[in-house]
C-alpha positions as CSV (number, residue, x, y, z in Angstrom):
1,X,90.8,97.0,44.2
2,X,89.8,99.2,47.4
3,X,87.5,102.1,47.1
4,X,89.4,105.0,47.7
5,X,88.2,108.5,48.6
6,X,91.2,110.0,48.7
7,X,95.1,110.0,47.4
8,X,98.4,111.4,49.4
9,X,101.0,111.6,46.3
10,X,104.4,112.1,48.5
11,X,106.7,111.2,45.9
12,X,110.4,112.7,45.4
13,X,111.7,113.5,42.0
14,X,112.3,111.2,38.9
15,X,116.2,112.8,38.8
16,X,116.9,114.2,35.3
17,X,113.6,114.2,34.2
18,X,110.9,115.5,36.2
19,X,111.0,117.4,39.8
20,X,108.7,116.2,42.4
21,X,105.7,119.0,42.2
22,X,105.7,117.7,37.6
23,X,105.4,113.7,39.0
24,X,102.4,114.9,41.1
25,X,101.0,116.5,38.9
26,X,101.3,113.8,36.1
27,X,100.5,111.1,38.6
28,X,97.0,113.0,39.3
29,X,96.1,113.4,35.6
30,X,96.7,109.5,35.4
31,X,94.7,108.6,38.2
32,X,91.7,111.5,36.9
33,X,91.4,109.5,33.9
34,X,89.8,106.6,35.6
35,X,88.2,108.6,38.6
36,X,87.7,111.8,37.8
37,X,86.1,113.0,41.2
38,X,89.1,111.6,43.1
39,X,90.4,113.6,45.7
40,X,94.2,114.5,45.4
41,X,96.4,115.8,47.9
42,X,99.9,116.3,47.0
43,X,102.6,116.7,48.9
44,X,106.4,116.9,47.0
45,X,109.0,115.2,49.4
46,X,113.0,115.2,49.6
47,X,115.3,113.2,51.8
48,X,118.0,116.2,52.0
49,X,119.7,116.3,48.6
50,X,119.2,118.3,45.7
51,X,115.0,119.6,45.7
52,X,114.5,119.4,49.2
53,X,114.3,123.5,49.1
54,X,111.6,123.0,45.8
55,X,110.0,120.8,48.2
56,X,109.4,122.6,50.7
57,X,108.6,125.3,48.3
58,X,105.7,123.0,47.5
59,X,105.0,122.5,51.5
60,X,104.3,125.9,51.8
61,X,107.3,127.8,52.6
62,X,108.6,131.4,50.7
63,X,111.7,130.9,48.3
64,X,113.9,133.2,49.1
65,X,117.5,134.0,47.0
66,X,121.0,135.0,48.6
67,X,124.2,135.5,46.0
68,X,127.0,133.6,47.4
69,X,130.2,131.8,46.3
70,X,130.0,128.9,44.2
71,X,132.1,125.9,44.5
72,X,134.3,127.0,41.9
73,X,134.5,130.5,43.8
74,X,132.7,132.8,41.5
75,X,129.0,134.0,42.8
76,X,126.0,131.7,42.4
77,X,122.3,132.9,42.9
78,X,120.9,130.3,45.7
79,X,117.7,129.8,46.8
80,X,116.4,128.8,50.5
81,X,112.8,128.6,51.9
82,X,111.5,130.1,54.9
83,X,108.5,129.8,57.0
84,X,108.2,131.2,60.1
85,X,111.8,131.3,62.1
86,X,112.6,127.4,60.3
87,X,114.2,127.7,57.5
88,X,114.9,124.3,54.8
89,X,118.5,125.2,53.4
90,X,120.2,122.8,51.0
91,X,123.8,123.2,50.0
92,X,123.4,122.0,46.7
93,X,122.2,125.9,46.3
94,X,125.5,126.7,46.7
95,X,127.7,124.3,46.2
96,X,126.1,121.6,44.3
97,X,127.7,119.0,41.5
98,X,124.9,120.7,39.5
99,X,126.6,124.1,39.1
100,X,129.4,122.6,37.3
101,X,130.3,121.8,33.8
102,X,130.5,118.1,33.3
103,X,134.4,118.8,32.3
104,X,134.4,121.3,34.9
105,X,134.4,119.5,38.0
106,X,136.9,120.2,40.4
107,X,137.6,117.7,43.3
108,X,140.6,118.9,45.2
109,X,139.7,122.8,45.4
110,X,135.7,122.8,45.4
111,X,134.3,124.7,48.2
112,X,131.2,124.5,50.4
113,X,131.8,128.5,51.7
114,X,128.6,129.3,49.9
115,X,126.5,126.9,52.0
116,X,128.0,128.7,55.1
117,X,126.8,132.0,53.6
118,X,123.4,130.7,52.5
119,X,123.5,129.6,56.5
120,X,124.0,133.1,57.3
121,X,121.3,134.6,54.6
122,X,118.7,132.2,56.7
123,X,119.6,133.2,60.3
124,X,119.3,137.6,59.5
125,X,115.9,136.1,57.8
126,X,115.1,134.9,61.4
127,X,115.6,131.4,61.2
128,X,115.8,130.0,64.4
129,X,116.1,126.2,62.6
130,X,117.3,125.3,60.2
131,X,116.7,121.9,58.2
132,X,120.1,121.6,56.2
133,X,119.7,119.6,53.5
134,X,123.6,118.1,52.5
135,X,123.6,116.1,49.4
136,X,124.8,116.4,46.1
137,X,127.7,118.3,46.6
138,X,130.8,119.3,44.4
139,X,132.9,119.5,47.3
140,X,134.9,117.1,49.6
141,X,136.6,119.9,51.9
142,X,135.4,118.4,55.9
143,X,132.9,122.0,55.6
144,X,136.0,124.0,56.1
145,X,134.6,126.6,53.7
146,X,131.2,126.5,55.2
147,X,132.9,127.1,58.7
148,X,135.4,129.9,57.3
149,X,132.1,131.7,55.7
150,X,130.9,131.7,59.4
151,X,133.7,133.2,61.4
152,X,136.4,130.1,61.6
153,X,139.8,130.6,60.9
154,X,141.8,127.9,59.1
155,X,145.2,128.8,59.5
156,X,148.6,127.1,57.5
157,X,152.2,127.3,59.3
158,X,152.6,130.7,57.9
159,X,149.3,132.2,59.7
160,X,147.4,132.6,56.6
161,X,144.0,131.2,55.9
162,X,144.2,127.6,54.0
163,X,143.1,127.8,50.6
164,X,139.8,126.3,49.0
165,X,139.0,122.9,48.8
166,X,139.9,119.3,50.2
167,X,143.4,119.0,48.9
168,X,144.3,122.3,50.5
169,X,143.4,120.9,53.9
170,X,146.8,118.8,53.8
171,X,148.6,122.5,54.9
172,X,146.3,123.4,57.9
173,X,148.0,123.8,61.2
174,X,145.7,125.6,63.2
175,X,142.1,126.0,63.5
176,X,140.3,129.0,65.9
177,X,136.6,128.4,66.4
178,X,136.1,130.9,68.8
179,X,135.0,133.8,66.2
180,X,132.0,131.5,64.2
181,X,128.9,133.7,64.2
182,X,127.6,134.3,68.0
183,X,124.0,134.1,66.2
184,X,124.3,130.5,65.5
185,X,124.3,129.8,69.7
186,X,120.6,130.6,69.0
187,X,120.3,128.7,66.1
188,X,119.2,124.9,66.1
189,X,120.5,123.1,63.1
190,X,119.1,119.4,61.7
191,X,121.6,117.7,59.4
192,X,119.2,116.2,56.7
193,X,120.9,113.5,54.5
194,X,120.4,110.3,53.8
195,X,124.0,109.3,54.1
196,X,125.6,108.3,57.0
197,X,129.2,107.9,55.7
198,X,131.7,108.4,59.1
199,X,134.3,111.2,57.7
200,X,137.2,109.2,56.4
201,X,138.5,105.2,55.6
202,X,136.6,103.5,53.1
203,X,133.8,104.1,53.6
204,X,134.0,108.1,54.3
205,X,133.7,111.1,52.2
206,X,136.6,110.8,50.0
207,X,136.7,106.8,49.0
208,X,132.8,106.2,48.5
209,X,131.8,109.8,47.0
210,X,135.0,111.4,45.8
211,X,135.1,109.1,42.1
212,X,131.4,110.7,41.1
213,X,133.0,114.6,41.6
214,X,135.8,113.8,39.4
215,X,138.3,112.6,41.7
216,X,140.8,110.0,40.7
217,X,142.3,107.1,42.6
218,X,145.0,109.3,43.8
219,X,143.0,112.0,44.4
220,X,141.1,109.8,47.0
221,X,143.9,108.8,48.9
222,X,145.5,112.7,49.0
223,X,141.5,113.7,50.1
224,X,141.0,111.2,52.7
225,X,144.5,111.9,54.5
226,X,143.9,115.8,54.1
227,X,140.2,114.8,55.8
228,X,142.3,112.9,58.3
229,X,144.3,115.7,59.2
230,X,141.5,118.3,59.4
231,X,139.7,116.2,62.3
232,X,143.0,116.1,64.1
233,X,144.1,119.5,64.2
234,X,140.1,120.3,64.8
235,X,140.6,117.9,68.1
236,X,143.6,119.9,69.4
237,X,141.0,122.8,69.2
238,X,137.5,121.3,70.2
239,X,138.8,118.2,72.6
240,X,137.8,114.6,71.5
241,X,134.8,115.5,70.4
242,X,136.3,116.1,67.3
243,X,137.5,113.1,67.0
244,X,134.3,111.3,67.9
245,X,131.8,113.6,65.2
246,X,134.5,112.1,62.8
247,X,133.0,108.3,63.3
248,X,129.6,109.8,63.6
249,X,126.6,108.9,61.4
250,X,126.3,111.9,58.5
251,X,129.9,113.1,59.3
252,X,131.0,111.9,55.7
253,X,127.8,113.5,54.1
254,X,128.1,115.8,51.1
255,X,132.3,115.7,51.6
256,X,132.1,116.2,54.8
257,X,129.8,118.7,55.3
258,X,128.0,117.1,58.0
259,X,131.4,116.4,60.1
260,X,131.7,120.7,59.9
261,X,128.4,120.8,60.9
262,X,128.3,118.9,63.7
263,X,131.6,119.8,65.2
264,X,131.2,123.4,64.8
265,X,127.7,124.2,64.4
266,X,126.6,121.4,67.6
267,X,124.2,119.9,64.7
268,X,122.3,117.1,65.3
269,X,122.0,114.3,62.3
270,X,118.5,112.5,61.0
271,X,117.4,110.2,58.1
272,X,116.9,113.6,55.5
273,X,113.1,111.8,54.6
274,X,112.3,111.8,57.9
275,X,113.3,115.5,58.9
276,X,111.3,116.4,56.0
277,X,108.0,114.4,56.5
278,X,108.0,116.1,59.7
279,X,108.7,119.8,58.4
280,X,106.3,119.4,55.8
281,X,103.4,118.0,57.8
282,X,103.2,114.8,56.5
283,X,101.4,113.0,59.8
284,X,98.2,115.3,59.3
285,X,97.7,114.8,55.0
286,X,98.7,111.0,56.0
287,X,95.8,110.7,58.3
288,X,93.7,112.5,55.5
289,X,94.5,109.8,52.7
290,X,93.5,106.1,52.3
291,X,95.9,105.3,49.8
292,X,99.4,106.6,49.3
293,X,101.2,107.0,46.6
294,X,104.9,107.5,46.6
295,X,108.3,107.0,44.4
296,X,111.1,108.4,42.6
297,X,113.1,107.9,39.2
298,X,115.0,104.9,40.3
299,X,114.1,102.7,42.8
300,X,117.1,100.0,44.1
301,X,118.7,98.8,47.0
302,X,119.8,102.1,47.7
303,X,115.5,103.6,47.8
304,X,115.7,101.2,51.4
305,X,118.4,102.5,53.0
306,X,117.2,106.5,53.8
307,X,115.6,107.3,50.2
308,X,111.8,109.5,50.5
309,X,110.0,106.3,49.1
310,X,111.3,104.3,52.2
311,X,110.6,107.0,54.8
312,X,107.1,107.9,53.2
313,X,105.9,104.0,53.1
314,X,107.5,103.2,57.1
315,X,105.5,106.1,58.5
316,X,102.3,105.1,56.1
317,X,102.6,101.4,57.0
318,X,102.8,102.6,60.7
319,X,100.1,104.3,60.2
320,X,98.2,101.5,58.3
321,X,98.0,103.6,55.2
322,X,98.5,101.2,52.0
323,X,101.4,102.6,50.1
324,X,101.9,102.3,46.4
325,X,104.5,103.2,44.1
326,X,105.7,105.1,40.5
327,X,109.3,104.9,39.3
328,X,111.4,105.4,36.3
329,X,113.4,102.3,36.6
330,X,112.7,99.4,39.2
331,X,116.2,97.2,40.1
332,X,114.5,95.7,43.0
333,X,112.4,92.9,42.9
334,X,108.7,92.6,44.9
335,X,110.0,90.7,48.0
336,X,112.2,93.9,48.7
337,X,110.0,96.6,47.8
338,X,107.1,94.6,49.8
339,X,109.5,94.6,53.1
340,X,109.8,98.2,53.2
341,X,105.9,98.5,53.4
342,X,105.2,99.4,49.7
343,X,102.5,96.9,47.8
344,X,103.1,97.4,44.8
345,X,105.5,99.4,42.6
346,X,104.5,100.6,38.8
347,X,107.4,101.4,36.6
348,X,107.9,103.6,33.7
349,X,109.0,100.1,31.8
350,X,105.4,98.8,31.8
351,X,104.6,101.1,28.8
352,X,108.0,102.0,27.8
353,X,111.1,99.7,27.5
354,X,113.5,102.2,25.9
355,X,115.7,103.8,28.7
356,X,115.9,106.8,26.7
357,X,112.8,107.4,25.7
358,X,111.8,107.1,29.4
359,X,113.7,109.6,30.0
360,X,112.6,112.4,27.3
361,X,109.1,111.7,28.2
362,X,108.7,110.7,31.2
363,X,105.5,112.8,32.2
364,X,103.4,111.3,29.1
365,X,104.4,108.2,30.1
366,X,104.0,108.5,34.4
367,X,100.7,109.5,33.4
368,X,99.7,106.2,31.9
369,X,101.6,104.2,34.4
370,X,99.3,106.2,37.0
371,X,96.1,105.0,35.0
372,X,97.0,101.4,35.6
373,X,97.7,102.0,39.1
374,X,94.2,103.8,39.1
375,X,92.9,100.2,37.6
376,X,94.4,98.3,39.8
377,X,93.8,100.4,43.3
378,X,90.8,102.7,43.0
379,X,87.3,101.5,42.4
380,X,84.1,103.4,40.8
């Protein structure tokens, strides 16, 4: 037990239950129970995927709403945030796993040409960055529809535009850069993901996310060689270039995404947690705090390789910050979680050992999970 005058909650979301601004504020009714003139700073993080916009949201940005093809093709209302000319898109706005039914997914023709035009709404805001957050897509389709909503054109043997999706890749021939947007010259964009998946083989796009958006086993194969094909024609356009963003870290993010984004947008790729740390000025409330508190719902092997929780306790431990943690369900044990900087971790199992149950009532129970943590951490 440390006194503490002051808390930095930087915690993500605990996925399906609560979003990162409801653990916050659960977390600091826990800890108020046992010290009820704490000081509480809270800051809601995302490392690129689906809430990074709410999170910056949180940070201080405006939400602002574009309408703009879904991955299904019929028009979605997404949101971006803005502050100042940098602007935090994430193309799970627009073509996100979450806009479909569960028996609606659709992995061969999904497209990501609403995350081009979400691009778009951002730069006539006057966004000259832009944090693009890829994760949790529907969509395995290289960014071809992102690149076609910009200005591309994607052209089969008859001279007409390539149809929606992955699958549809397989019939490209041609591929004419030359009329994207001239606005995004001007435009700097930061891949934010935490994936850094090359394009194809087994361990791109197609073979390691494909399964989770409904794809089959030969739905894989017929993705990945379409994938193949895409960065090839792209080549015989760009140069090797092409072929080199195809092997680059991120270029398998969010189907592909990233791979469109960094060979026809010039984007540059970073860990999504730490792009987001830095946008939402997480060095100045860090220097503020004497303990941190960080997390998300699950916490495994996967939390140490580019999840918030990770990001948050490096630069905290860097800063030599102690950093705590709250979780829905822990699957790694303490030698791990103390290695990635983060003393102790408080699950939602402590109080609760039904799954279920810690799911439907999650906040109840994060809230008493926080008061042990208070216990343990914070002295009168």
């Amino acid at each position: 037990m440390t006194h503490t005058g002051r808390v930095l909650i930087a915690a993500d979301k605990f996925k399906g239950s609560l979003t990162a601004v409801q653990v916050a504020e659960h977390v600091t009714a826990g800890l108020r129970r046992v010290r009820a003139d704490l000081e509480v700073e809270a800051l809601p993080v995302a490392d690129g995927g689906d809430g990074t916009v709410a999170a910056a949201v949180a940070g201080g940005f405006e939400r602002r709403e574009a309408e703009v093809t879904g991955p299904l093709g019929a028009p979605v209302t997404a949101s971006y945030a803005l502050r100042g000319d940098t602007a935090v898109v994430e193309m799970a706005e627009a073509s996100g796993l979450q806009l479909l039914p569960a028996d609606g997914l659709a992995p061969l023709t999904a497209t990501t040409r609403g995350s081009g035009e979400l691009l778009l709404a951002a730069v006539e805001a006057g966004a000259t960055t832009i944090v693009f957050g890829v994760g949790g897509s529907a969509t395995t389709d290289g960014g071809a529809g992102m690149l076609q909503a910009l200005g591309a054109r994607l052209l089969d043997a008859d001279g007409r535009e390539v149809g929606p999706g992955g699958g549809a890749l397989a019939t490209l021939a041609e591929a004419d850069l030359s009329g994207l947007d001239a606005r995004l010259r001007d435009v700097r964009i930061v891949l934010a993901s935490d994936v850094d998946n090359p394009l194809t083989g087994p361990k791109g796009a197609a073979a390691v996310y494909g399964p989770q958006k409904g794809a089959s086993e030969a739905d894989v194969a017929t993705l990945d060689a379409a994938l193949e094909h895409y960065a090839r024609v792209l080549a015989d356009t760009v140069g090797p270039r092409a072929a080199e963003c195809a092997q680059a870290p991120g270029a398998g993010a969010a189907g592909g995404i990233g791979y469109g984004a960094l060979v026809g947008l010039d984007a540059s790729f970073r860990p999504g947690i730490d792009v987001m740390l830095d946008v939402l000025g997480f060095a100045p409330a860090l220097e503020r705090a004497d303990l941190v508190i960080t997390g998300e719902g699950s916490m495994d092997f996967q939390t140490l390789h580019g999840k918030a929780p990770a990001g948050v306790a490096a630069a905290a431990r860097a800063a030599g910050k102690p950093v705590v943690a709250v979780c829905g369900r822990l699957a790694i044990g303490e030698e791990e979680t103390r290695a990635a900087g983060i003393r102790a971790v408080y699950p939602l199992s402590l109080v609760e050992s039904d799954p279920a149950r810690s799911m439907s009532q999650a906040g109840p129970l994060l809230e008493q999970v926080a008061e042990r943590l208070a216990e343990d951490w914070l002295a009168g």
